[in-house]
C-alpha positions as CSV (number, residue, x, y, z in Angstrom):
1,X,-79.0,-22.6,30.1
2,X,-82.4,-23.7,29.4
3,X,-83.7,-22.5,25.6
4,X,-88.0,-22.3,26.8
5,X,-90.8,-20.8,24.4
6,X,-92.0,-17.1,25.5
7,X,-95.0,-18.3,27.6
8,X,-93.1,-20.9,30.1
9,X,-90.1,-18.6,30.0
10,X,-92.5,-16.0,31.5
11,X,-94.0,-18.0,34.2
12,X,-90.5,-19.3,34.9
13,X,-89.3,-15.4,35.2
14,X,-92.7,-14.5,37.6
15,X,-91.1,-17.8,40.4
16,X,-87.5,-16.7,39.9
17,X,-88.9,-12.6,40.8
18,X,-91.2,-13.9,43.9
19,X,-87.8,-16.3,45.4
20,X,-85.9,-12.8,44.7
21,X,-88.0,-10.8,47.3
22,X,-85.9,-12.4,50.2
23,X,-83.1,-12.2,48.7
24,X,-80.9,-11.9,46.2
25,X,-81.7,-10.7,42.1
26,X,-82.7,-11.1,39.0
27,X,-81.0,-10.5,35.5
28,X,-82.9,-9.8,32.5
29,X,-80.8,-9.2,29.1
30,X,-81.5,-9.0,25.7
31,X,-79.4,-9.4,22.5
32,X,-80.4,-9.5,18.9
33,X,-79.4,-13.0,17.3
34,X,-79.6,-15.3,14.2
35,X,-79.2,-18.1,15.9
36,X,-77.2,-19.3,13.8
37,X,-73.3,-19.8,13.4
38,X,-71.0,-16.9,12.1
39,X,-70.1,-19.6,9.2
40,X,-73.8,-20.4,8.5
41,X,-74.5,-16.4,8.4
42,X,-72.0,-16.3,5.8
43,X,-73.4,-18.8,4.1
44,X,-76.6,-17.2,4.1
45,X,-75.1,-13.8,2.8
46,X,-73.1,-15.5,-0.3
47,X,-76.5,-16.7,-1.1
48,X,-78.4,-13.8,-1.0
49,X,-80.7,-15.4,1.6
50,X,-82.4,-13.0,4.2
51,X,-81.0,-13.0,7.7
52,X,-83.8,-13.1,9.8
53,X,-82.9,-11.6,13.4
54,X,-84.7,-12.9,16.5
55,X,-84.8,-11.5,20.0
56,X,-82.9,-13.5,22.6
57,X,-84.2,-12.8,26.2
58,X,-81.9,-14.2,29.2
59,X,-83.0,-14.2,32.7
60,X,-80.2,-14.5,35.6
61,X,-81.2,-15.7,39.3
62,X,-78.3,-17.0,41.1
63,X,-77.1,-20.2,39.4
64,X,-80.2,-20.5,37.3
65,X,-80.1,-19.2,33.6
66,X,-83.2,-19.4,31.4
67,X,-83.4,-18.5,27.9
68,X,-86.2,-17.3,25.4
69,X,-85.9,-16.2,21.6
70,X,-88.6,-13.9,20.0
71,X,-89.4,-13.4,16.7
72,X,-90.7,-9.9,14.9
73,X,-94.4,-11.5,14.7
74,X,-94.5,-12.1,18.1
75,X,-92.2,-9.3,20.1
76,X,-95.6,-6.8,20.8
77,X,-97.2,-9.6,22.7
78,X,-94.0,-10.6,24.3
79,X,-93.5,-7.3,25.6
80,X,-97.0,-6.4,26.6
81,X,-96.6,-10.2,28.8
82,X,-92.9,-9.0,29.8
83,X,-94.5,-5.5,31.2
84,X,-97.1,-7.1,33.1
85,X,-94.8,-9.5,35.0
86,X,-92.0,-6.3,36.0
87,X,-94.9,-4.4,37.0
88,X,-96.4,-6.9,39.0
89,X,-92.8,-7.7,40.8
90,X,-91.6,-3.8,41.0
91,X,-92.8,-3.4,44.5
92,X,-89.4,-3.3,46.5
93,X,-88.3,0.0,44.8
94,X,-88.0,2.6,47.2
95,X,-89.8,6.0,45.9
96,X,-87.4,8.9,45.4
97,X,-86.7,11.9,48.3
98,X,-87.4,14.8,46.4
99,X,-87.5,16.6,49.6
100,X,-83.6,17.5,50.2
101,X,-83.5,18.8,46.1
102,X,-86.8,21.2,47.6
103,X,-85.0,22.5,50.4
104,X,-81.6,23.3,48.7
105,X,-83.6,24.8,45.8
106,X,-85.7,27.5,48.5
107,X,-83.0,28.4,50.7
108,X,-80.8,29.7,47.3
109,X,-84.2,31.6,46.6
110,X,-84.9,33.2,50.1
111,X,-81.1,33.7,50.1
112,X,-81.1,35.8,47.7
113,X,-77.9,34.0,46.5
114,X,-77.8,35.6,42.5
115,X,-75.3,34.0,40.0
116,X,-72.4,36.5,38.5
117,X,-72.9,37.8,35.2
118,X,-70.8,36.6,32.4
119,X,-69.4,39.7,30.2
């Protein structure tokens, strides 16, 4: 797993979504970590030190792992970047059928079908 800074991470994401349109997927998670140790946490704690918390973004495709950690400073432009990228790769999503849910829901009303009253 490759640890890159937010803006080569995000390029690095844009290639792994454009080889995914043949085939195949991409992962995105993301966890809240220190970065640090459970031991050096401890540490930190006994010594009334502040625990800052980053964001750690992992991206998937096939064998390929890349990594990126965000702090609180930077996490609005991270996102804004982030949201640009899915939006420019969400084009293989089929649109819903609403038209089966439509049909069901005007055949019960020309039916006259009426639910039982509860007493």
């Amino acid at each position: 797993m490759v640890l890159l800074q937010p803006d080569p991470f995000l390029n690095e994401l844009t290639s792994m979504f454009e080889k995914s349109t043949e085939k195949g997927s991409v992962w995105v998670t993301f966890k809240r970590s220190s970065l640090k140790s459970k031991v050096q946490r401890n540490k930190m704690k006994t010594a009334g030190e502040e625990i800052e918390y980053r964001c750690l973004i992992r991206a998937t495709f096939g064998n390929k792992t890349i990594s990126t950690s965000v702090g609180p400073k930077e996490h609005q432009r991270f996102q804004s970047s982030y949201a640009t990228v899915l939006k420019a790769h969400m084009t293989a999503l089929k649109k819903r059928d609403r038209k089966e849910k439509k049909k069901a829901a005007e055949a019960d009303k020309k039916g006259g079908a009426k639910k039982p009253k509860r007493v």
